[in-house]
MDTraj code that builds the backbone (N, CA, C; nanometers):
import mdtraj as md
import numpy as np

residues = "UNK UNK UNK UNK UNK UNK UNK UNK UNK UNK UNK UNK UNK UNK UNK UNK UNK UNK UNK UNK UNK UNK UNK UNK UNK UNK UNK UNK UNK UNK UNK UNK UNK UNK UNK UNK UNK UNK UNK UNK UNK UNK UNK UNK UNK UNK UNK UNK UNK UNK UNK UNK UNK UNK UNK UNK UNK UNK UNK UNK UNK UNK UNK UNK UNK UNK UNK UNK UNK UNK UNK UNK UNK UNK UNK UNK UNK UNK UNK UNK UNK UNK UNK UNK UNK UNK UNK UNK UNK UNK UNK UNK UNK UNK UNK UNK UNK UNK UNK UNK UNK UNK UNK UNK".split()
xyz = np.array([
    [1.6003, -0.6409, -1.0850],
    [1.5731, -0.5464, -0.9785],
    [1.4637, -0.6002, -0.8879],
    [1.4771, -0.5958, -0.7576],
    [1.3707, -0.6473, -0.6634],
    [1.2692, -0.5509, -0.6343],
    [1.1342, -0.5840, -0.6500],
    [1.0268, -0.5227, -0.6544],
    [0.9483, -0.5312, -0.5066],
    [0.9392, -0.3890, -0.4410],
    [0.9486, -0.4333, -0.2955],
    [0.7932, -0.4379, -0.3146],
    [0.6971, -0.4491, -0.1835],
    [0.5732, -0.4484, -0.1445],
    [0.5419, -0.3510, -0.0049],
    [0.5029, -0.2721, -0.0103],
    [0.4792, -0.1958, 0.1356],
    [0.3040, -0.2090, 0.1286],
    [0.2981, -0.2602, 0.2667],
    [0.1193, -0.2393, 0.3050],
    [0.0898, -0.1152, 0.4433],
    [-0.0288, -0.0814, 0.4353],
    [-0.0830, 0.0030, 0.5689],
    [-0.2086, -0.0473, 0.5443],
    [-0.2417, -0.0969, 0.6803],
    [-0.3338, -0.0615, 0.7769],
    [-0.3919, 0.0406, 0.8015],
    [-0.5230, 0.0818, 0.7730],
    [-0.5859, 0.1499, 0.8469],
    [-0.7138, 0.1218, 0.9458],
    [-0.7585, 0.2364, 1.0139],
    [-0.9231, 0.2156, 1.0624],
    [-0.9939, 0.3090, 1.0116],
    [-1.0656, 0.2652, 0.9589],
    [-1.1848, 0.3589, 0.8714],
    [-1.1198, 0.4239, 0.7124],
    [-1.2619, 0.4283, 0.6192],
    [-1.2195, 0.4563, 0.4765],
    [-1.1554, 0.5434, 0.4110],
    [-1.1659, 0.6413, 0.4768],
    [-1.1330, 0.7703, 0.4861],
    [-0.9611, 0.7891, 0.5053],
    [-0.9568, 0.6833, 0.6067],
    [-0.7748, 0.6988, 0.6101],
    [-0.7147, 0.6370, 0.4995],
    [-0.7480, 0.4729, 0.4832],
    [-0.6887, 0.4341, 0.3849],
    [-0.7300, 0.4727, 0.2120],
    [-0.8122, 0.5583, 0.2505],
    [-0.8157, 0.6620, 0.0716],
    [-0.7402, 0.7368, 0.0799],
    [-0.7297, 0.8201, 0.1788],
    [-0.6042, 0.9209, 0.1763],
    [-0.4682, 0.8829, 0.1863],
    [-0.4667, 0.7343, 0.2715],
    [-0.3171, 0.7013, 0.2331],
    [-0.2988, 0.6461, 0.0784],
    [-0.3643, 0.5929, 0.0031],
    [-0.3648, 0.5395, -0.1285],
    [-0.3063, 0.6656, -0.2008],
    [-0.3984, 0.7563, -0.1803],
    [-0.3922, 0.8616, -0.2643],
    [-0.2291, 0.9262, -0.2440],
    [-0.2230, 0.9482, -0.1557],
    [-0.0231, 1.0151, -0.1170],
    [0.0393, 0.9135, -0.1802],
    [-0.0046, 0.7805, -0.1427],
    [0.1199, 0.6965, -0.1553],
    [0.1357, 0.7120, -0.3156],
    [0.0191, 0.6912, -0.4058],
    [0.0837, 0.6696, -0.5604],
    [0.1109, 0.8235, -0.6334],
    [0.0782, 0.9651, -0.5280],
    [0.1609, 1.0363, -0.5547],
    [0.2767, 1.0657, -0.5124],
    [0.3154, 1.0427, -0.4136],
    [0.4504, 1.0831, -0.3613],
    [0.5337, 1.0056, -0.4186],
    [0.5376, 0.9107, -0.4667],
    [0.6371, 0.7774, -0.5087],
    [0.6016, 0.6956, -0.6336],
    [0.6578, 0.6383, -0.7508],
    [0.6430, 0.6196, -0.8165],
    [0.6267, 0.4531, -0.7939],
    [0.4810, 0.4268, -0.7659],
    [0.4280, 0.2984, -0.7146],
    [0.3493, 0.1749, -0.7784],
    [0.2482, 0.1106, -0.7622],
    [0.1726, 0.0640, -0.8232],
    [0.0529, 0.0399, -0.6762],
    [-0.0759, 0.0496, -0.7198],
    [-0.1625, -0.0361, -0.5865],
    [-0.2255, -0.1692, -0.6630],
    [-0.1753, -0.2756, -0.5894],
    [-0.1701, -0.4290, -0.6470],
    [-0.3081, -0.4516, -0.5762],
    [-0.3283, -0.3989, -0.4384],
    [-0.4358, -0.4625, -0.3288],
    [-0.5166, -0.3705, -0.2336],
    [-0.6596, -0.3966, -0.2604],
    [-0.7286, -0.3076, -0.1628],
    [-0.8321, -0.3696, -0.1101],
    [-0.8275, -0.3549, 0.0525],
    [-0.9179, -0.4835, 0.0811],
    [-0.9709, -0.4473, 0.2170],
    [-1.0908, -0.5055, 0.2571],
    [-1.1016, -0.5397, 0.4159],
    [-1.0072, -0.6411, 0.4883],
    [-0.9715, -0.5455, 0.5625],
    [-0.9016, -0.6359, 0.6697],
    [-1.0307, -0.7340, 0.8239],
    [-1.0356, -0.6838, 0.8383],
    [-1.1167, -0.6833, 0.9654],
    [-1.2238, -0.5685, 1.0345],
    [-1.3404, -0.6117, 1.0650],
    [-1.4382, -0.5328, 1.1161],
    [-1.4206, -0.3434, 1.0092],
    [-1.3769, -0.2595, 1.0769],
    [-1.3547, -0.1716, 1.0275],
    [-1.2093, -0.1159, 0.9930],
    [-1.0988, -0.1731, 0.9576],
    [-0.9605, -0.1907, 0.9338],
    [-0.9771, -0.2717, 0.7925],
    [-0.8662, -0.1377, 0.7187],
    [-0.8641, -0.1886, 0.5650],
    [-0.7190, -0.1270, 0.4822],
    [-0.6615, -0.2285, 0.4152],
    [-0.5411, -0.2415, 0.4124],
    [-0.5112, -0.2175, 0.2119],
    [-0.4319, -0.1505, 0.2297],
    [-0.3608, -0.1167, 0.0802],
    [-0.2230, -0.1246, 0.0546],
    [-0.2252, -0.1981, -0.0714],
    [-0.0602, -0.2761, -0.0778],
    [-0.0229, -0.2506, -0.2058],
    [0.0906, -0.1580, -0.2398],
    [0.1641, -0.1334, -0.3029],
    [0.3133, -0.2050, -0.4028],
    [0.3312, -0.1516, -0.4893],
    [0.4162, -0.2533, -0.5459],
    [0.5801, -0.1565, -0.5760],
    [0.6421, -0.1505, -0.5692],
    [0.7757, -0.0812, -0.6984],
    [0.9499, -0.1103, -0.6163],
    [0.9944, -0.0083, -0.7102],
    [1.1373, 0.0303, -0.6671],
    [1.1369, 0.0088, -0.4675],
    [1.2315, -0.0731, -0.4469],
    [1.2116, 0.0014, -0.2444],
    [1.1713, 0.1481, -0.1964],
    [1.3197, 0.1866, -0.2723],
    [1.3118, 0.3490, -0.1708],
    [1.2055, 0.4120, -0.1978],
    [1.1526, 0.3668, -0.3453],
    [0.9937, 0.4446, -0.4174],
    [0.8977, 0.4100, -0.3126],
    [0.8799, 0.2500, -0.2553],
    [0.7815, 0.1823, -0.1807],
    [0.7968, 0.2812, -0.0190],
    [0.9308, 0.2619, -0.0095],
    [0.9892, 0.3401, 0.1419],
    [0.9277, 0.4942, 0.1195],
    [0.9275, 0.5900, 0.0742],
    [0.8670, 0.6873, 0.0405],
    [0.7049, 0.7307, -0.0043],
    [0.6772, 0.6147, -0.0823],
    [0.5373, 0.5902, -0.0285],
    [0.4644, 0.5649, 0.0853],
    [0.4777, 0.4621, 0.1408],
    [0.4619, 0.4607, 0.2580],
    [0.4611, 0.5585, 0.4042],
    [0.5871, 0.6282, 0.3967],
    [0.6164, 0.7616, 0.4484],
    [0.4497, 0.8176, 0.4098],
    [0.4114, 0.8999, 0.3321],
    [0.3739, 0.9961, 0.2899],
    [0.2220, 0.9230, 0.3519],
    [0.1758, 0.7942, 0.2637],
    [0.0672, 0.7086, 0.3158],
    [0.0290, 0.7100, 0.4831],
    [0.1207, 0.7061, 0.5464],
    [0.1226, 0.7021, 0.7075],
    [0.0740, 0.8435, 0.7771],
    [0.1395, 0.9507, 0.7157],
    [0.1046, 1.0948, 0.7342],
    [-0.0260, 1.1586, 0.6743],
    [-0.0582, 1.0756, 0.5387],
    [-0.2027, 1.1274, 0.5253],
    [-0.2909, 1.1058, 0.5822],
    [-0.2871, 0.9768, 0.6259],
    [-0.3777, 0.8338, 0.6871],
    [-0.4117, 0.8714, 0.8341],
    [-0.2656, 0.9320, 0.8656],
    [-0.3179, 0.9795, 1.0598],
    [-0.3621, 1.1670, 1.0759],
    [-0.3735, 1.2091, 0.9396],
    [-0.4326, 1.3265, 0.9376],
    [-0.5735, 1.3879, 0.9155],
    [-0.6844, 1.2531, 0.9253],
    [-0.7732, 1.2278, 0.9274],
    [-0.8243, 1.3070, 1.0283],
    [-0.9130, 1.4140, 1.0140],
    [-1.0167, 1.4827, 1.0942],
    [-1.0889, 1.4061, 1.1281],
    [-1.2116, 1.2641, 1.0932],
    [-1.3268, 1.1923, 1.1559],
    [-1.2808, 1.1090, 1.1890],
    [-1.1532, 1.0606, 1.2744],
    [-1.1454, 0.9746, 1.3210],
    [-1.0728, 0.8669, 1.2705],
    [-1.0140, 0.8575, 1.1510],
    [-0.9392, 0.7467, 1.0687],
    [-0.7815, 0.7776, 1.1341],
    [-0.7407, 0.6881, 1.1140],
    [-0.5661, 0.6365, 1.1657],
    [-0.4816, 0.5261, 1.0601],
    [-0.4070, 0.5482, 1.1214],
    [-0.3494, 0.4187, 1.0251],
    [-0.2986, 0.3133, 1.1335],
    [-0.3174, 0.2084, 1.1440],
    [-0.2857, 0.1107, 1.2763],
    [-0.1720, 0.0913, 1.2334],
    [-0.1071, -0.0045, 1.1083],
    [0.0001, -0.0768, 1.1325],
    [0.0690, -0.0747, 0.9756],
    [0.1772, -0.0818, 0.9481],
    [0.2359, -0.0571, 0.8436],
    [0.3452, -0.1669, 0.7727],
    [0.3831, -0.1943, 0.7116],
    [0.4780, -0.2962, 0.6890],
    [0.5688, -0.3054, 0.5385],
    [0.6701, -0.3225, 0.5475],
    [0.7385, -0.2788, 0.3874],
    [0.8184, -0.4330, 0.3434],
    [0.8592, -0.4845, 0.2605],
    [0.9092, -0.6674, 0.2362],
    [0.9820, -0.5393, 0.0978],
    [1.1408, -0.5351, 0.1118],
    [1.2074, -0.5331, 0.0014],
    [1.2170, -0.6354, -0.0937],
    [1.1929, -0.7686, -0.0523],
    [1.2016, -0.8510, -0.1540],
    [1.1670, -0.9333, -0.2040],
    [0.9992, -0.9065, -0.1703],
    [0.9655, -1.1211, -0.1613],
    [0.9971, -1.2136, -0.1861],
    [0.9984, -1.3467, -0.1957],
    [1.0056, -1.4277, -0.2539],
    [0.8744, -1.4728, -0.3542],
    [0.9039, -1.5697, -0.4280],
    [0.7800, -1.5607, -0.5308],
    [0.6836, -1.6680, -0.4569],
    [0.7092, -1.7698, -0.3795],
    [0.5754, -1.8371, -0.3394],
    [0.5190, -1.7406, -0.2447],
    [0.6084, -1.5990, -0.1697],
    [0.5173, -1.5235, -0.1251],
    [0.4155, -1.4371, -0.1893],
    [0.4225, -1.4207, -0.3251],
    [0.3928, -1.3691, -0.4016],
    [0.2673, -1.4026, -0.4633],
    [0.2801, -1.6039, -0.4867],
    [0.1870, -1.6423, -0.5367],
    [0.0419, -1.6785, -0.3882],
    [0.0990, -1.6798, -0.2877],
    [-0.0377, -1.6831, -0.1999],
    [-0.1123, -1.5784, -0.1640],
    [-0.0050, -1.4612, -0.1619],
    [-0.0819, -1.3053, -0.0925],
    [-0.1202, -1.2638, -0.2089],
    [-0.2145, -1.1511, -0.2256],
    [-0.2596, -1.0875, -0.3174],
    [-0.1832, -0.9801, -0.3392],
    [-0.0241, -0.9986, -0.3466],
    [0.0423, -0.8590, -0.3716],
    [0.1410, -0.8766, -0.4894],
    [0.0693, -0.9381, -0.5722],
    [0.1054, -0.9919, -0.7368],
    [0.0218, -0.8980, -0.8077],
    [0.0711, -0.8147, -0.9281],
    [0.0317, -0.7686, -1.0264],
    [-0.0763, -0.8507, -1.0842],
    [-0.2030, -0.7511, -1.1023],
    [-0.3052, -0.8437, -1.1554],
    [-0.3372, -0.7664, -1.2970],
    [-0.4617, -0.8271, -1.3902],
    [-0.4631, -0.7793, -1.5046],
    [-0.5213, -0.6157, -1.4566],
    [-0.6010, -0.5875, -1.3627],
    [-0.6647, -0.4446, -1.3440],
    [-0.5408, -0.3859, -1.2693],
    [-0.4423, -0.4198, -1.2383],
    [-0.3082, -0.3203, -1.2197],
    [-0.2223, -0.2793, -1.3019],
    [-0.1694, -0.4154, -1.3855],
    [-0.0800, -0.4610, -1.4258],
    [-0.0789, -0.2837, -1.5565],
    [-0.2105, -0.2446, -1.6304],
    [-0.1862, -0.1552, -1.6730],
    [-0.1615, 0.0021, -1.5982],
    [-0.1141, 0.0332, -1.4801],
    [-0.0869, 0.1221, -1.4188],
    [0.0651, 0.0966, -1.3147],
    [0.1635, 0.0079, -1.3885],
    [0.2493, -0.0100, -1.3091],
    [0.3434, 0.0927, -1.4015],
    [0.4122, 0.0729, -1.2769],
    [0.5560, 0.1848, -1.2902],
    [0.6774, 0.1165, -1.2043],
    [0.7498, 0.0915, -1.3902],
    [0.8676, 0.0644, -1.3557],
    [0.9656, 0.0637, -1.4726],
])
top = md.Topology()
chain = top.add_chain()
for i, resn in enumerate(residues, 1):
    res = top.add_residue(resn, chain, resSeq=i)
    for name in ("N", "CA", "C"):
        top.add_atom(name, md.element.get_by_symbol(name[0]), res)
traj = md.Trajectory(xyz[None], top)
């Protein structure tokens, strides 16, 4: 089974906590990656089933731009299938502090 990857973008902390938070409830997910992106833009990357990832994401995007102080979500992106050398350069490989909270 191919294990998709969906990421979002946000601006400010506040969005991308609230998208984290929808995304690994609405959908039965994993979060592989949480990181600074740039200046104040910070990005969270998910792991599972597609339509699980596709539905996460959904939900992630709507929490993320429902931000009262100002948080958004800039940019979003979903990979049904990586390949594995994509796998081994990005940080969206199961690590040992995930690896016990995956779902699949």
């Amino acid at each position: 089974m191919p294990i998709a990857v969906g990421v979002i973008e946000t601006q400010g902390f506040s969005a991308v906590l609230a998208a984290a938070d929808a995304m690994v409830k609405a959908a039965a997910v994993t979060i592989v990656y949480y990181g600074q992106a740039e200046s104040a833009r910070l990005i969270v990357a998910v792991r599972g089933q597609t339509a699980e990832v596709e539905r996460a994401v959904e939900a992630g995007i709507e929490a993320g731009n429902t931000q009262s102080n100002g948080g958004k979500v800039i940019t979003h992106y979903i990979v049904p299938n990586p390949p594995e050398n994509v796998e081994s350069v990005l940080p969206i490989h199961f690590t040992t502090k995930s690896e016990p909270f995956r779902v699949m």
